[in-house]
N, C-alpha and C positions, 0 to 999 in steps of 0.2 A: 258552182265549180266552173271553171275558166281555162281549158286547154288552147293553147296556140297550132294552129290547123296542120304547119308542117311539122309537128314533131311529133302526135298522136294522130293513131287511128282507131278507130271505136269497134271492138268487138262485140259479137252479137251473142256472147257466153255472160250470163249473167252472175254476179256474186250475191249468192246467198246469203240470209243474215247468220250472224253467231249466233250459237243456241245459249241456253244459259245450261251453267255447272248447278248440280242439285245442290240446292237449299240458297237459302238468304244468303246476297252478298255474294256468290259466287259470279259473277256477271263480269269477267276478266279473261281479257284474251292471255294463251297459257301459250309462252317460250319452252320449247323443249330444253332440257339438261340433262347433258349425256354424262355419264356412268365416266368419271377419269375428269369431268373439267369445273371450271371454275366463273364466277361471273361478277361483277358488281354492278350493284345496282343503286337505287333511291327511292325511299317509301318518302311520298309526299299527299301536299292536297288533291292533286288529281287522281290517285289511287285509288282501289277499290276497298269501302269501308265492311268491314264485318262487325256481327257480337254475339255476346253471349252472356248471360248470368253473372257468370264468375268474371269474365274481363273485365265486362261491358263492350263498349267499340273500341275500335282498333282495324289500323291501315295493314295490307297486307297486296305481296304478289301472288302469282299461283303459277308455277311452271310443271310443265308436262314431263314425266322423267317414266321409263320402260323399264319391266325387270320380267325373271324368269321365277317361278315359284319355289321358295328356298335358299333364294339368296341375299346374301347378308351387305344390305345397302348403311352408309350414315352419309348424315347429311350435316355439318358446318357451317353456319351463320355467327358473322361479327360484325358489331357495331359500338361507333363509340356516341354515336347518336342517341340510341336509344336500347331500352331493355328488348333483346331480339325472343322468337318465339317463333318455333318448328313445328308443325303436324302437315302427317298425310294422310291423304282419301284415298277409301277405293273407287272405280268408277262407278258414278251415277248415287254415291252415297254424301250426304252432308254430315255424316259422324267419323272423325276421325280417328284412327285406329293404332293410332303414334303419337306422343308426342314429345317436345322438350323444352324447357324454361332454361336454365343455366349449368346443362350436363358437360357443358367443356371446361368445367372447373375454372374459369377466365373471368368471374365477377358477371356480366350480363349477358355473357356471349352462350349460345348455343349450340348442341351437338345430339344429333336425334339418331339412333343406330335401332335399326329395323329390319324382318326378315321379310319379303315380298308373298306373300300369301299365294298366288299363283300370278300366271304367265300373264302379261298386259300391261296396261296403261296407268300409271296414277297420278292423282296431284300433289304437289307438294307447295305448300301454301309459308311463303318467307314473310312474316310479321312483325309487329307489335308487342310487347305482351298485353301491354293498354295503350288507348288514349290515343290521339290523332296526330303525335307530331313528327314523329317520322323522319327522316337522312338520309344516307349512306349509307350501305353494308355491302358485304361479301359473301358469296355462299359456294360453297364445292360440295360434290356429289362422290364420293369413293365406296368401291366394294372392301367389303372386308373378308380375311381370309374364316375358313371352316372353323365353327367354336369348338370346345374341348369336350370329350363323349361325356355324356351326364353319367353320374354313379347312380348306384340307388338310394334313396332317401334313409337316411335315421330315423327309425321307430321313436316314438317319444307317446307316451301315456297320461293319463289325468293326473293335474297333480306332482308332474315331474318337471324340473328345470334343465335344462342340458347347458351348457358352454359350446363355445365354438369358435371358429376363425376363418375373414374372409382372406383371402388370399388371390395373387393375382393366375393362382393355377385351378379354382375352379368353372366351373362350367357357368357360361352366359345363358339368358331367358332368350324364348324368343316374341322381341319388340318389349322387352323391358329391360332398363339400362342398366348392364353391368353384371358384374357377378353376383353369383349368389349359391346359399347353400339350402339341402332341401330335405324337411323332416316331414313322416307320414301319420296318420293317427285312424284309425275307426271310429266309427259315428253310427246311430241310429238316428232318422228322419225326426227330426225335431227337436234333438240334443243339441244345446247350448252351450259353446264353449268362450273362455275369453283369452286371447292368446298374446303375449306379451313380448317384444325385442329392446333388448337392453344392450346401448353401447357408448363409451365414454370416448372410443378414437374416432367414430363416424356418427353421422344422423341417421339412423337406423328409419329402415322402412319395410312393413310385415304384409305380406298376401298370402292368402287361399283358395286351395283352387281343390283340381283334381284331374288324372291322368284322363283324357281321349285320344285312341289310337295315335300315342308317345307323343303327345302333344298336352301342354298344361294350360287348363283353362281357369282363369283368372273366376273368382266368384264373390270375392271382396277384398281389400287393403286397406290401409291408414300407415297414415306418417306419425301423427298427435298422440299424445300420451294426457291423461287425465290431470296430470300435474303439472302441465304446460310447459315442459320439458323439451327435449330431444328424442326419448325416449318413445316406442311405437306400442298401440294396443290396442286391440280388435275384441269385438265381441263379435264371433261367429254363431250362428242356427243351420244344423243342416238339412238341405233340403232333400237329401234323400240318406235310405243306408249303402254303408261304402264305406273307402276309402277316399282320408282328404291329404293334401299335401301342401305345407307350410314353405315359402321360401323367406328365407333371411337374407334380405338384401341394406347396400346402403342405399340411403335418397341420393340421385342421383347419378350413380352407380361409380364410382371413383372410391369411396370408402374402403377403408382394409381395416382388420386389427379385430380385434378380438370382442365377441356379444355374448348374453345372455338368452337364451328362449323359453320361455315357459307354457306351459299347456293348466286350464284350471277350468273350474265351473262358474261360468257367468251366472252374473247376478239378476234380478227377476227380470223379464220384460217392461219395459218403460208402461207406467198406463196412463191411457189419455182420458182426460175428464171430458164431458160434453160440452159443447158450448154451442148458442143460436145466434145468427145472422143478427147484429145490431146491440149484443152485450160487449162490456166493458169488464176485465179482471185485472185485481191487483194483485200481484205474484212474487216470490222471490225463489231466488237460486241461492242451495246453500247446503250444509254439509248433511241433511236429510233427503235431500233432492232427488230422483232415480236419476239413472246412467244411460246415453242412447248406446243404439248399435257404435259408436267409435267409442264408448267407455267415458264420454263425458256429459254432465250434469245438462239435464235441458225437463223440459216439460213441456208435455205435448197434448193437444186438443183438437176435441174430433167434430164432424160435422159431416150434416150432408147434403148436398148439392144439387141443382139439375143442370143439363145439358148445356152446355150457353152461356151460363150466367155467373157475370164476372165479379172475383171474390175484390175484398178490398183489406188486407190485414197488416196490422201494426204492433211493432212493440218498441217502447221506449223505456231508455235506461239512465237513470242518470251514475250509476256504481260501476256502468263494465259497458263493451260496444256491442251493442245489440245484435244476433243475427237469426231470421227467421227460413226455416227451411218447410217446404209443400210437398205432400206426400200422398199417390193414390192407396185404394183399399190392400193392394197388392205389395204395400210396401215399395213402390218406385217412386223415386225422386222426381217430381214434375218442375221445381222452381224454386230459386233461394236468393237470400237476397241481405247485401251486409248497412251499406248505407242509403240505403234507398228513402229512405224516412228523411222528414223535413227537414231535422235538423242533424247535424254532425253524425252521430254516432248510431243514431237509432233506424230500426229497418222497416219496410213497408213490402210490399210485395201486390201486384193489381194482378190477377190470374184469371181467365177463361176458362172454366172448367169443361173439359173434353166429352166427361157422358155422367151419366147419371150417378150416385151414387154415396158412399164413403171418404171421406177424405181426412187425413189428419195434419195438423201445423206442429213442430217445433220450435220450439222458444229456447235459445239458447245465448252462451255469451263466442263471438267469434273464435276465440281460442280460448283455450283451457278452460278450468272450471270457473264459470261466471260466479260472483260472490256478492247479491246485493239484490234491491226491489226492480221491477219495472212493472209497469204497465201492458198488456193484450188486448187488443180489439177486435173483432171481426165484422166487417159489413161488407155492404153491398158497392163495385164502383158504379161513379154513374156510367150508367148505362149511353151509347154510342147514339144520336141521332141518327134517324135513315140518312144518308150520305146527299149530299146538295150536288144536283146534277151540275157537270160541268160540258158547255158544249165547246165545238173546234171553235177556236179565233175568238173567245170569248173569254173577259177578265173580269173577275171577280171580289171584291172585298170580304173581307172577313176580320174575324177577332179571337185574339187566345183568352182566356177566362182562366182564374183559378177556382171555380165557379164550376167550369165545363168539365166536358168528357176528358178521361186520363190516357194515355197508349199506357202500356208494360212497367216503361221507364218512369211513369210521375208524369211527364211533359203534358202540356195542356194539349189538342187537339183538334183539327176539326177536318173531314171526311169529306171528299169530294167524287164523284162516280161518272164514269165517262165508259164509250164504248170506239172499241177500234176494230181493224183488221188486223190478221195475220204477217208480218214480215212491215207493216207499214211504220213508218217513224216519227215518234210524239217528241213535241219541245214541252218540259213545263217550268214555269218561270215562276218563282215566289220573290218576294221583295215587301224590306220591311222596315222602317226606323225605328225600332221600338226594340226590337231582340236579334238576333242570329237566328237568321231562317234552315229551317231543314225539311227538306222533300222526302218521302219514298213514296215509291206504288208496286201495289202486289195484288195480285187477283180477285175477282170480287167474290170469296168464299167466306165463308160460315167463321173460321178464321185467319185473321192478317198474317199474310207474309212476305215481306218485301221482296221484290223481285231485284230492285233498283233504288238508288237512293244517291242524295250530292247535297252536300253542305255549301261549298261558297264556290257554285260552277261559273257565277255568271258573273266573275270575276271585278265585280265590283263590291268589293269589300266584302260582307257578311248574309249577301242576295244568294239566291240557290237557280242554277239550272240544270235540272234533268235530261238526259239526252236518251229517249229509253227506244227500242225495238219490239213491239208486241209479240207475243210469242207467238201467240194463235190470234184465234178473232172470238171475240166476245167482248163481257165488262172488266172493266177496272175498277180500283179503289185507288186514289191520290190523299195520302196523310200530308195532311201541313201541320207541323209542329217548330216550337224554338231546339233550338238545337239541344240547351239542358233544361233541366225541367226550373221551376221556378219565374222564368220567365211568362210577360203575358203583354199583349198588346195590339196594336191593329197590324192587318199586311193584306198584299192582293198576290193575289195567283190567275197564271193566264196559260191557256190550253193549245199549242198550236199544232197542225197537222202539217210533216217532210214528206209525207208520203211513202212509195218503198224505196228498196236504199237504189242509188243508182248504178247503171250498168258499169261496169272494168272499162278502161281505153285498152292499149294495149301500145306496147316498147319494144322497138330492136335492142340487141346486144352493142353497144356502140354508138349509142342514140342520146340526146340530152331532150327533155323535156320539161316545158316550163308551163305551170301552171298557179293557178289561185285556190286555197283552201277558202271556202263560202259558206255561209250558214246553209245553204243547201245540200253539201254535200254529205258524204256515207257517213255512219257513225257506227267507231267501233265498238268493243264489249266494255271498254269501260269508259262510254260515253266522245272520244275525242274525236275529232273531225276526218274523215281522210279521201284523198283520190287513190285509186286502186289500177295496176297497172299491170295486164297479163305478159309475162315474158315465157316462153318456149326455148331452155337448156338442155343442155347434154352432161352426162354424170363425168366426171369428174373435170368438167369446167371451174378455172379460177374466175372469179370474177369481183368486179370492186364495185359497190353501189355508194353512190354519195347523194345527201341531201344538203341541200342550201337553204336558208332563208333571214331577212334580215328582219321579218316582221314579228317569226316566233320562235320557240324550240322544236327544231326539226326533230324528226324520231322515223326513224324506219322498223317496218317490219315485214318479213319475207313470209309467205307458209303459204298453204292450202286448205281449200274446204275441204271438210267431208263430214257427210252426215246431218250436214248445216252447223260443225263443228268450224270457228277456223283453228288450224293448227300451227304456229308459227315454227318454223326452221332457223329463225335467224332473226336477231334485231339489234338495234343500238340507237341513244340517243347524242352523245357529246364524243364520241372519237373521232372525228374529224377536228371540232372546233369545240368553244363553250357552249353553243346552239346547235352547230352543224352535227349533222349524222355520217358516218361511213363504214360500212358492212363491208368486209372480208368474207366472201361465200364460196365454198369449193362444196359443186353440187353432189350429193349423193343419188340421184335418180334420176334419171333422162324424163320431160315432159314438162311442163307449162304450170308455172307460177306464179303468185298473183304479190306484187309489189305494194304495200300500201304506203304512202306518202301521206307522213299526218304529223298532228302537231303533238308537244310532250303531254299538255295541258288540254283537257277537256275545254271547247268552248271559243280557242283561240284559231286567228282568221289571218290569210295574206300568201302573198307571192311565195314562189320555191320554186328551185329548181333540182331537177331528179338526172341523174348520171347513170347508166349502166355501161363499165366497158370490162375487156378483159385485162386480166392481169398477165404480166410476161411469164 
């Protein structure tokens, strides 16, 4: 970094690094979004990538939005870019506790309506619903006015069907979409029910729960119906005696018009045959088949495991699309998986097993009831070499193998292991003619989990560079893999040490400042270059910050640390120009702000100039 002497002066406050957001992929600086506004944005390459299971990856932002406990926030995402996707966190968790796919009735666009659990801070993460390629959109944050008082529930008994209708005057769930109406039933500890929604003017969606101090706690759902319908059906067990309570909603929550609900005695428990590490079965699904917990055909196999050791399981179909579901002794879902298998249709699943024990697979077909032969396997993956020490300033070759070690995803693999300090700043560079390079690194524990991760940082073509902040000090773990699995080939990776991030200068109100973005300089949470500039405001100052540059895409962002949190109050990338940046800021708090001056894109280098004046 390159400041010119008369326009900055070097404060002796230093900027702490960003901490990282709990879980994978979280490692994004979070813009506040206040309660009444609106914003557009762009999910692109430089983005922060997530995944999961069910998506896989996917680009996403994360902004910071405040609520009071009780209150009835939604949240608005359109895109014509791409299929949008809403969920939010609460602090410090990586399970989200909301979410929405296409609840604005608008074909892709989304609408996620949530109550705030109590008084604080959360995330709200604007995405994807898959896949990396990302646009444009728009998001607004509104309160909604008080739902309508809940009635008490309709008695419904074994064995009985009721009728019903939703309508736009009953009562909303709270953090699940829409209306809904709500019938009760008694249970003994271990009684199995199978409970049925039936509707021809909506796609019907059924949950069970049970009252906690007038709050309804969710304890299973299904959309799917056995006959691959619209139609919804749950096989419930309950886990204790009491009272459960049934709601009849649409998917979605937009639906009206008139359902069926039926209440009956499920059918046996699914049982699972044994099977040993390295056999082979041939199977079919079919009108003798047992039923899982959602009422459709699957066959399940059990097995047991030790600590550590990573499964490797298949089923291949050539009659229906395969999908295999991982489950511990307890009945939790650990991992699932639809086309993970080599080819087209068929699934695979590579899993860690967490502790000792029991486990069982499902074999089923993705929707409805699967009708044909497949193929089960179960083995062993191979197992991870000890990780090949990578030291600072040091490049190394390597090779993907289909042959070698697998990650999660299929993707061939090979482990590299380095050690840092706390707050200090690592470059890692992969580069490869052979495939699409992809990086992550995540701590050197017992198991992976990405802290950090860049597909094509090092903006030459399909090369990866990581820009990462050690959280603490100890070891690491660096994955190099192709970006999807199937690929394999030779690439080299190289280690280098930025050391800690460097100190703020610091800006008058009224002042222009010209400087250079360098590969030396700070690096924010999601990797991009920046100079960082303390300025010292008064609350309800107007003020107008501009960013220039002719070498990149300028981006501004205003906030502050705390906690080793940055918190941003304000940013923009193109309202000035195509490139150029210009923030409109009327302060809310009298005290000292830190300016960061950086580029849109991870990775990118050059001149700018920075403007703070006030406005008339």
């Amino acid at each position: 970094m390159r400041r010119t002497p008369f326009a900055v002066t070097v404060s002796a406050a230093a900027l702490s690094m960003g901490a990282l957001l709990g879980g994978a992929g979280h490692a994004n600086a979070q813009t506040e979004l206040r309660i009444g506004s609106s914003i557009q944005g762009v999910l692109d390459g430089q983005d922060s990538v997530g995944g999961d299971n069910d998506s896989g990856e996917y680009r996403y932002d994360a902004y910071r939005i405040r609520g009071r406990a009780g209150q009835r926030l939604e949240a608005v995402m359109r895109s014509e870019a791409f299929d949008s996707y809403l969920e939010v966190f609460a602090p410090g968790s990586d399970e989200s506790f909301a979410s929405d796919d296409d609840g604005l009735g608008e074909g892709v666009n989304s609408r996620l309506r949530f109550v705030v659990p109590s008084d604080g801070e959360y995330t709200l993460r604007a995405r994807t619903l898959s896949g990396l390629e990302g646009g444009g959109y728009s998001l607004a944050l509104t309160e909604r006015p008080p739902a309508p008082r809940a009635p008490r529930p309709t008695a419904i008994s074994m064995g009985r069907e009721l009728s019903g209708e939703l309508t736009d005057r009953d009562p909303e769930a709270d953090n699940e979409e829409g209306s809904y109406d709500a019938y009760v039933f008694r249970a003994r500890q271990g009684d199995r029910f199978a409970i049925s929604l039936k509707a021809e003017d909506f796609d019907p969606f059924v949950r069970v729960g049970r009252m906690e101090r007038g709050s309804f706690v969710r304890l299973a759902e299904n959309d799917d119906s056995p006959s691959g319908g619209l139609d919804s059906y749950l096989i419930f067990t309950a886990p204790s005696s009491g009272e459960f309570v049934i709601h009849a909603q649409a998917l979605g929550g937009e639906g009206r018009g008139d359902y069926t609900v039926g209440l009956s005695e499920a059918p046996a428990p699914l049982p699972a045959a044994p099977i040993n590490f390295g056999a082979s079965i041939d199977g079919r699904l079919g009108s003798e088949t047992g039923v899982n917990e959602s009422g459709v055909r699957a066959d399940a196999y059990r097995f047991t495991g030790a600590a550590g050791q990573r499964i490797d399981a298949t089923m291949n179909s050539d009659a229906f699309d395969a999908y295999l579901e991982l489950f511990d002794a307890s009945g939790q879902s650990l991992d699932q998986d639809d086309d993970g298998g080599v080819e087209g249709t068929n699934s695979r699943i590579i899993f860690t097993l967490p502790a000792a024990g029991e486990y069982t697979l499902q074999a089923r077909a993705l929707s409805g009831n699967g009708d044909g032969a497949y193929t089960f396997a179960l083995g062993e993956a191979v197992p991870p070499p000890a990780a090949t020490p990578l030291a600072i300033g040091e490049t190394l070759r390597g090779e993907i193998s289909a042959k070698g070690p697998q990650d999660e995803e299929g993707r061939g693999m090979v482990e590299y292991r380095f050690s840092g300090t706390e707050g200090n700043r690592v470059q890692i560079i992969m580069r490869s003619g052979d495939f699409d390079t992809y990086l992550q690194v995540g701590h050197a524990d017992a198991s992976f989990e990405a802290l950090g991760q860049d597909d094509d940082g090092l903006g030459e073509g399909t090369d990866s560079r990581l820009n990462f902040i050690l959280p603490k000090t100890g070891d690491y773990i660096v994955r190099a893999t192709p970006l999807s699995s199937g690929s394999e080939g030779l690439f080299s990776i190289e280690l280098l040490d930025k050391g800690p991030q460097p100190q703020p200068g610091s800006i008058l109100v009224g002042a222009t400042a010209r400087g250079t973005l360098a590969d030396t300089d700070a690096i924010a949470e999601d990797g991009a270059l920046f100079d960082a500039y303390a300025v010292r405001v008064t609350e309800g100052e107007k003020l107008e910050v501009t960013m220039t540059s002719n070498d990149f895409d300028a981006y501004l962002d205003i906030g502050r640390e705390s906690d080793g949190n940055w918190n941003s109050v304000a940013s923009d990338d193109d309202s000035l120009s195509d490139t150029h940046a210009k923030v409109e800021w009327t302060v809310e708090d009298t005290g000292t702000y830190v300016i960061r001056a950086r580029s849109f894109a991870s990775g990118s280098t050059g001149a700018y100039a920075l403007t703070v004046s006030r406005k008339p």
